[in-house]
N, C-alpha and C positions, 0 to 999 in steps of 0.2 A: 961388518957388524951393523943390524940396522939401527938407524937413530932411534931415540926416544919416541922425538915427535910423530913418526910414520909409525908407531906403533896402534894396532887396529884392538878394540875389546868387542869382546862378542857382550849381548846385552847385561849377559846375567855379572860378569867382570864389571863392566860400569857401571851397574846400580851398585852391587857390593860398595865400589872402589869411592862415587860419588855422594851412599848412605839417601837415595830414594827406594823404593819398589820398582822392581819388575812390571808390574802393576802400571805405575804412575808414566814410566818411560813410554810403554805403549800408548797412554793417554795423550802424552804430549808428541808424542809423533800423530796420534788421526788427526791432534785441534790444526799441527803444524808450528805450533810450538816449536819445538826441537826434532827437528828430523835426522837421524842418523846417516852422518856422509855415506857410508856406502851400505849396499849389500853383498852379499854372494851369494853365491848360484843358486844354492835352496833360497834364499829369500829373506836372510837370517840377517837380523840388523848388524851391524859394525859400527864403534864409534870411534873418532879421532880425538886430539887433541883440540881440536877447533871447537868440538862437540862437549869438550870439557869448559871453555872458556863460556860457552854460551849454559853451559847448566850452572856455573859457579855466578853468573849474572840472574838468571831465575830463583836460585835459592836464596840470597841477597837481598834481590829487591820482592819477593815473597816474607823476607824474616822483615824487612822496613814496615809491609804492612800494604806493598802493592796487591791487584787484583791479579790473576793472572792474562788479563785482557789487557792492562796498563803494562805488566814484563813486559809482553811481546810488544804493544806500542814503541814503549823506551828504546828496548834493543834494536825497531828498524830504524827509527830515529839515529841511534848512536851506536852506528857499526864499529867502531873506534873502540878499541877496548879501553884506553886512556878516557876519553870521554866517558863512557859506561863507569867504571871505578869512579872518576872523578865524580860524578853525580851521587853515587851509591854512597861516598864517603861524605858528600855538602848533605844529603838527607839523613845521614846518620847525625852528624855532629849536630845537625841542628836538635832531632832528638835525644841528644843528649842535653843540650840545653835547656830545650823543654820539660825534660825528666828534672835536671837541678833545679831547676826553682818549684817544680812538685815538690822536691824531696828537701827543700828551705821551705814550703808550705806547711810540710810534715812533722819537719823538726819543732816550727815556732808554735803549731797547735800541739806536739807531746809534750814540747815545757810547759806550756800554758795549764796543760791536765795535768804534771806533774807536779806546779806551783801551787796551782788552786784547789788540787784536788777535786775537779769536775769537769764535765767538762764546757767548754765557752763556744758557744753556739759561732762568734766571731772570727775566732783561730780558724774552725770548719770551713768557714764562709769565704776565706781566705786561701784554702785548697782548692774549693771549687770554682773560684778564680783564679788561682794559677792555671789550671787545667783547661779554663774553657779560653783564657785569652788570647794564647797563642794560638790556638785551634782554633779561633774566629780566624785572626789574621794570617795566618796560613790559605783557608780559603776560603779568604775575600778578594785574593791579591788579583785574579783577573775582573771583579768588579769594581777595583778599588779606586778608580780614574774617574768612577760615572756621578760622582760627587760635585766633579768639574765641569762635567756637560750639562746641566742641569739645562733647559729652553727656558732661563730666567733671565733679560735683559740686564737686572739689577746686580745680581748676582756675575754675570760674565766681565760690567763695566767696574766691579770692582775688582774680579781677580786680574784686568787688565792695569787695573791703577797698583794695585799690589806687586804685579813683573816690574813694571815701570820705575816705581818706587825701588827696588831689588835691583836694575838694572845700575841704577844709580848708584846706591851704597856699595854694591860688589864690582864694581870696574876697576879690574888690575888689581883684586886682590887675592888672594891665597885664601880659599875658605875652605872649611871645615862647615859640611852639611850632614847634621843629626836628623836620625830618623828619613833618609829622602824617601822610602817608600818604592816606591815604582817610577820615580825619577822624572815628574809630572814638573817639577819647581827647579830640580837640577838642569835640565835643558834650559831653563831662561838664567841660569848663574853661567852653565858653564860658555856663554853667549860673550859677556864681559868678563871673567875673573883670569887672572894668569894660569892662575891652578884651583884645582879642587879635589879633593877628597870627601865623595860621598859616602855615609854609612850606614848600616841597617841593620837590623838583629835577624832577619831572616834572607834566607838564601833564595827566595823565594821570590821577594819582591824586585834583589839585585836581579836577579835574571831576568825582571821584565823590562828592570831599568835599562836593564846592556841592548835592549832590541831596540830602543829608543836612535834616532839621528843625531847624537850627542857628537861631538868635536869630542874623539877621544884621543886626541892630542895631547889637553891640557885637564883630564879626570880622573882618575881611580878611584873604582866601585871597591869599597874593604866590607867586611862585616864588622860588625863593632855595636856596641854595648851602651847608652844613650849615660849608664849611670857607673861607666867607667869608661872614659871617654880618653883617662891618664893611658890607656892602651892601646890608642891609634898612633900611628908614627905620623912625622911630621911636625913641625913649627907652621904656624897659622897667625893671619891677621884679620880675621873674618868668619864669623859661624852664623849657621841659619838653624833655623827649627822652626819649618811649619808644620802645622796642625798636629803639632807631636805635645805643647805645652797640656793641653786641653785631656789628654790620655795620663798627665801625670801625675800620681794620688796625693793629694794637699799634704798626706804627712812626707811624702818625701820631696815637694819642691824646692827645699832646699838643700839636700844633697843633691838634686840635677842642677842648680844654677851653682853650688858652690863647684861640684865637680867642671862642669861647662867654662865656668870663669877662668878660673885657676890653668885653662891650659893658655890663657891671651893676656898680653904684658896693655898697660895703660893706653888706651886711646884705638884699640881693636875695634871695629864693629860687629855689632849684633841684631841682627833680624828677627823675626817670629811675626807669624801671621797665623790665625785660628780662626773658629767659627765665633758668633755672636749666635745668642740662644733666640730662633724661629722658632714659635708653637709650630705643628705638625710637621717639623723636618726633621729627617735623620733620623727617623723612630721614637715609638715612646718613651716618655721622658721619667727617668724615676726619680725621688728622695727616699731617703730611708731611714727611722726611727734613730738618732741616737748618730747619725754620719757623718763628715763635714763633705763628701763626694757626692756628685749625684750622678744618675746613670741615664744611659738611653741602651734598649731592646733594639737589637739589629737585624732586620731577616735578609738572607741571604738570597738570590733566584731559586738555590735549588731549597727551602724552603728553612734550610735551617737558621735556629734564631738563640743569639746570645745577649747576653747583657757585658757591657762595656762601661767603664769608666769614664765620662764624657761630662768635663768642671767650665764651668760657662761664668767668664770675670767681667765687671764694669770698669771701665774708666779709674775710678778712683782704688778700686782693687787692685786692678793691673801696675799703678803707681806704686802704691804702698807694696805692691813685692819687689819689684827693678831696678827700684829708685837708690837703695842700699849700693848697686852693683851700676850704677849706667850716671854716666855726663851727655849734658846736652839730648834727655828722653825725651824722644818721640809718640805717642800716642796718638791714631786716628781710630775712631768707632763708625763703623760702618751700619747698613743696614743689615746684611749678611756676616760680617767678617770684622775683627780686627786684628791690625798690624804695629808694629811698635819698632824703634829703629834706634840705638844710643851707641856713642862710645863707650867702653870700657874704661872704670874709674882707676 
């Protein structure tokens, strides 16, 4: 009896059976897309099982929102069918993600027109910021380092005073690093700490982290959620958070430091380093009628350009929020940067 797998379709059975055209199969056999393992004698395509695995990965990363110039990339990249799925599943979940908090944008401007009876121009404002931030940060994630190269003497001898500093507070500790991004600050933690758990909301940026020369000995890349932080595993005695405070909107900093806190028992460490506000850096800079956030315009190489949430504190600002939650605060202001360093009270 022959197996399953060695069973051969002639075209018009695997369009039927896979729900493309006739039409489309010929298409992706000339680009080479999908070429059907065999022929016979007239010349007549045949397709396998193998032929199915590779069209159920085309129509997948076609419904994600791939090009079909990017399918065929992917798939020579990750002949692995494990790898292929895995991939197809981390860019789905992520857009599921980004769909929730669309559809939390959604909800809190229908109340909004449902309470007030009209509609608030703010609730709106508010969708078209969920929509556009992830979608900056998505792809920004292979420029996202060039922040750090900058050919600024001043700027370089402080991010070196700032490792320095880090190098110091995190030796042999168990950290917890929010937000690492692309894993630019994790490489200098996971230098000194026993352990670390680094986290991110996109799958995107971990995977540029993981290419990184990281000691993955003593690291784990998790994804994880800056403002539910109660859902990484782990007991911790140390958490960072750089350049991540400065993204996060003045009405909710206190649900990121109460959630933050609350996972470290008294006398923890905590770090944070961010920018210090440069006229002309980092794009134009906005405020806005009636806000307590201010924003800066991002353009990307390939031209495209968002507005981001980007909150720039003094000295005596940065006190009066930490000061509630930290013994022994540290605070240095830099010319580019500042960084801050306390136990947990």
């Amino acid at each position: 009896m022959k197996h399953e797998e060695d069973r051969l379709f002639k075209t018009s059975e695997f369009a039927k059976t896979t729900g493309v055209s006739i039409r489309t199969l010929r298409h992706y056999d000339e680009i080479g897309l999908l070429k059907p393992s065999y022929r016979n004698e007239a010349g007549h395509r045949l397709y396998n099982v193998d032929d199915f695995i590779r069209m159920q990965n085309i129509i997948t990363l076609k419904f994600i929102g791939f090009s079909l110039h990017e399918v065929e990339k992917i798939m020579d990249e990750n002949n692995n069918l494990k790898d292929c799925l895995k991939i197809q599943r981390n860019v789905i979940e992520k857009k599921i993600k980004h769909l929730n908090n669309v559809v939390k944008a959604l909800k809190e401007a229908e109340d909004v027109v449902e309470n007030n009876n009209n509609t608030n121009w703010r609730a709106l404002q508010n969708v078209i910021k969920a929509v556009n931030m992830e979608q900056y940060y998505s792809n920004r994630v292979k420029e996202y380092e060039n922040i750090y190269n900058r050919n600024d003497k001043v700027r370089q001898d402080e991010q070196e005073r700032i490792k320095a500093k880090m190098r110091d507070v995190f030796i042999g500790k168990n950290v917890l690093e929010v937000a690492c991004g692309t894993g630019y600050w994790t490489e200098t933690i996971s230098k000194v700490a026993s352990k670390l758990t680094a986290v991110d909301i996109l799958e995107e940026t971990l995977t540029e982290a993981r290419k990184k020369n990281i000691n993955a000995s003593n690291i784990k890349f998790s994804i994880g959620d800056a403002y539910k932080l109660e859902e990484v595993e782990g007991q911790f005695d140390a958490a960072c958070a750089n350049f991540w405070f400065s993204h996060v909107p003045k009405s909710r900093i206190q649900e990121f430091l109460e959630g933050l806190h609350s996972r470290f028992e008294k006398g923890s460490a905590i770090f944070m380093a961010d920018n210090v506000y440069v006229p002309g850096i980092g794009g134009e800079f906005l405020t806005k009628y009636g806000e307590k956030d201010t924003y800066k315009i991002r353009e990307l190489s390939n031209g495209e350009k968002y507005e981001i949430i980007k909150n720039y504190y003094s000295e005596e600002k940065l006190r009066s929020i930490f000061e509630k939650y930290a013994d022994d605060l540290h605070i240095t202001i830099g010319s580019c940067f500042w960084w801050i360093w306390y136990t947990v009270k």
